[in-house]
C-alpha positions in Angstrom: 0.0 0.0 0.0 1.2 3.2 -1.1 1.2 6.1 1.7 -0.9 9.3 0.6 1.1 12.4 0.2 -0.4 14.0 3.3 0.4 11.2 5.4 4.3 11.6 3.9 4.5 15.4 4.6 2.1 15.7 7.5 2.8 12.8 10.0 6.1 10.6 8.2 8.3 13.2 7.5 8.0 15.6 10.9 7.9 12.1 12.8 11.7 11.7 11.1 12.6 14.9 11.8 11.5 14.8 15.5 13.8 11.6 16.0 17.1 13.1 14.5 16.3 16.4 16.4 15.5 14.3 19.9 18.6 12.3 19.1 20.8 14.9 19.1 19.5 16.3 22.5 20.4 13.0 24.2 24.7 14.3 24.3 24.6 17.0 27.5 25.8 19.4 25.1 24.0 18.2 21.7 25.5 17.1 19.2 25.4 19.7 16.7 25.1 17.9 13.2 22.2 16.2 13.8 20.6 19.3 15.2 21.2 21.2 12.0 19.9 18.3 10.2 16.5 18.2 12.0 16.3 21.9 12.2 16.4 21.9 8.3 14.1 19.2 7.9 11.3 21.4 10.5 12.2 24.0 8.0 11.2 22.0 5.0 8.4 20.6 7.0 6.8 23.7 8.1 7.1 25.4 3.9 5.1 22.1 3.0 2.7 22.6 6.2 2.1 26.1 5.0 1.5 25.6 1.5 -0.6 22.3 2.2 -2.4 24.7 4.4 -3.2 27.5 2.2 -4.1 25.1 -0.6 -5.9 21.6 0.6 -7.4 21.0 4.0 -7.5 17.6 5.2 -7.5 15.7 8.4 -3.4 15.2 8.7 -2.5 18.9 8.8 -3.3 18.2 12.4 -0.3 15.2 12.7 2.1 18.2 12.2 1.9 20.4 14.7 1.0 17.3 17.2 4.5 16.0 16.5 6.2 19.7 17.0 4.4 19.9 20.6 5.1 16.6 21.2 9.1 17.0 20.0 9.2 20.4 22.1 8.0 19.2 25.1 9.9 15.8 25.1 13.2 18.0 24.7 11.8 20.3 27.3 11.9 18.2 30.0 14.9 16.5 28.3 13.4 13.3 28.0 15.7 12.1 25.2 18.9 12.9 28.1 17.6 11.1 30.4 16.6 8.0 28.2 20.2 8.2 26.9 21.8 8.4 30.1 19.9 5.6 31.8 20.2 3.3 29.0 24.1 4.1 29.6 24.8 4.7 32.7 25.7 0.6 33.4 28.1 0.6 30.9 29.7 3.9 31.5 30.1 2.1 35.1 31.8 -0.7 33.4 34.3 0.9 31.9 35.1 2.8 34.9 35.7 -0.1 37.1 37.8 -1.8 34.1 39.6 1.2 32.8 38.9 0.3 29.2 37.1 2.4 27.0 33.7 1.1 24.2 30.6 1.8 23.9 27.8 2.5 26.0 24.6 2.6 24.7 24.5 5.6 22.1 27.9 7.4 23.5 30.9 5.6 22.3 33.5 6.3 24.6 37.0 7.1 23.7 39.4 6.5 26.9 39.3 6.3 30.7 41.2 8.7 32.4 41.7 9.2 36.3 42.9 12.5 37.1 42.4 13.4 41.2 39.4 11.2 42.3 37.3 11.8 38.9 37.3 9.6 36.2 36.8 10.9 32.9 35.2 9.5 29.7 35.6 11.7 27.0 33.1 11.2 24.4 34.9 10.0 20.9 34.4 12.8 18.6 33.3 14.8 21.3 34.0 18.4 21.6 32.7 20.9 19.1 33.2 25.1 18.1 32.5 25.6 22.1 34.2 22.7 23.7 37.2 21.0 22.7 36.4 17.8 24.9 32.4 16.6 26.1 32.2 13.2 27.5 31.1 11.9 31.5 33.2 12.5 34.5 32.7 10.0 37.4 33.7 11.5 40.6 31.9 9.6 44.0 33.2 12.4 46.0 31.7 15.3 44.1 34.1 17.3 41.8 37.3 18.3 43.9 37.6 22.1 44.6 40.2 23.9 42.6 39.1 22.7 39.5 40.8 24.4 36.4 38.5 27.1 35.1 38.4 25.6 31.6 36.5 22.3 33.0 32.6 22.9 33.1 30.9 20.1 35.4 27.0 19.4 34.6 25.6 17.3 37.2 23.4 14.3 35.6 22.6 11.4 39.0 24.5 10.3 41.7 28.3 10.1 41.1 27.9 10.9 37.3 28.7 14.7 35.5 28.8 16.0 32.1 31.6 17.9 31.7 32.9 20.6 28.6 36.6 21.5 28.5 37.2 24.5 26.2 41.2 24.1 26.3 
């Protein structure tokens, strides 16, 4: 069966966009490309919307704006984070405890570093214009004082941070 155009443009095509743009808001930070990529796909989404508008009524004009509330509030309360995080967070553990970088659910991991009672798990590829490292920090005894200015902690549950380094 062949889906009708409206269907496509009205309920497929923001549903798609929705996922890439909720994808990228499961990093701490975001991960930029993706972002861009769903931004210009809502662009292109909301032309169509308009013109499909303007020019033909029908019951699926509806789907589109249901997935934009939908998409805002999930990212709102940062659903897509927390999802990520969670799914994560046992692997993440694993690595610290064994000292070997992988994967962990949708963040692959590049090293393990101690450094004064935090462990770090900079993401691989991580870093963008603003940061030039993202990843996890682990530190059980909360982040020591006297950390270097550059290092900006996030704090996600329990022992677990997000942290930015912009040197």
């Amino acid at each position: 069966m062949i889906v009708k155009a409206s269907v496509w443009w009205c309920a497929v095509v923001p549903g798609a966009a929705a996922a890439i743009v909720l994808y990228s808001l499961a990093f701490p930070a975001g991960a930029m490309g993706p972002f861009v990529l769903g931004g210009i796909a809502w662009l292109l989404v909301g032309v169509v919307w308009l013109v499909r508008l303007v020019l033909r009524r029908d019951r699926w004009l509806l789907a589109t704006p249901l997935v934009a509330a939908l998409t805002a509030g999930l990212a709102w309360a940062e659903v897509p984070l927390d999802v990520a995080f969670t799914t994560a967070k046992g692997g993440l553990a694993e690595q610290v405890a064994e000292g070997k970088a992988g994967r962990a659910g949708i963040y692959r991991i590049e090293a393990v570093r101690p450094e004064g009672g935090v462990t770090y798990l900079p993401l691989r590829g991580g870093g963008d214009a603003f940061a030039a490292e993202s990843g996890f920090a682990h530190a059980p005894d909360g982040i020591p004082q006297g950390t270097p200015e550059y290092l900006y902690f996030r704090h996600l549950d329990g022992p677990w941070y997000w942290y930015d380094a912009s040197e």
